[in-house]
C-alpha positions in Angstrom: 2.7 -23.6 -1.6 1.5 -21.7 1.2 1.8 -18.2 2.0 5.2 -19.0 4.7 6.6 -20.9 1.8 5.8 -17.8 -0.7 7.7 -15.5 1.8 11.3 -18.0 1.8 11.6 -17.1 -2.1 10.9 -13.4 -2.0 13.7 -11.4 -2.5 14.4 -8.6 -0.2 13.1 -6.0 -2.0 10.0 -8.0 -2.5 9.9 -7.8 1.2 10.5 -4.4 1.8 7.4 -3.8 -0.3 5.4 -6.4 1.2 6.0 -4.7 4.7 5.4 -0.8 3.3 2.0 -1.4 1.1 0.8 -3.4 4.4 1.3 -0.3 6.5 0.4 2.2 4.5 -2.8 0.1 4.3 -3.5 -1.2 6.8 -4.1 -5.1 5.5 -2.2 -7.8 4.6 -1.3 -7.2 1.3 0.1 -10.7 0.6 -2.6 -12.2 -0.7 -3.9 -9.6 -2.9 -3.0 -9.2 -6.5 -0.9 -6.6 -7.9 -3.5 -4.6 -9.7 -5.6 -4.4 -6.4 -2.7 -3.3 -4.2 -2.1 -0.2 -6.8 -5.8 0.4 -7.0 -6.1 1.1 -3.6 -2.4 3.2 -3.3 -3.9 5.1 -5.8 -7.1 5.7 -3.5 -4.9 6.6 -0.5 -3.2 8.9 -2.7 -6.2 11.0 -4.0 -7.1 10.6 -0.6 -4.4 12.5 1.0 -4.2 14.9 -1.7 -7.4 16.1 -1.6 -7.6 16.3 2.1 -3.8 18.6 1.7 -6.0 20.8 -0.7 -9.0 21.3 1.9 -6.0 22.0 4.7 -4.3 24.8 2.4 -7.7 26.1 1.1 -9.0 26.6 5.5 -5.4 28.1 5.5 -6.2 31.6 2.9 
């Protein structure tokens, strides 16, 4: 089954998610297992979170 195919039995929700953990980044996410989409959400997390702490830190 190929990735076109994959996409005709997702539900909409599977979708949705699809489209939103592609943007935020940045890749095709569809062929990339679970564990390494969450992985790297987590990195993009940490990532903004640290940068928001630098931001209020320059702010005192």
């Amino acid at each position: 089954m190929d990735e076109q195919e994959k996409t005709i039995f997702m539900s909409e929700q599977e979708r949705t998610l699809l489209y939103k953990t592609s943007s935020i980044l940045r890749k095709d996410t569809s062929i990339m297992s679970l564990n390494d989409i969450i992985e790297e959400l987590v990195h993009v997390i940490e990532s903004k979170t640290k940068d928001d702490r630098l931001a209020d830190q320059e702010l005192k």
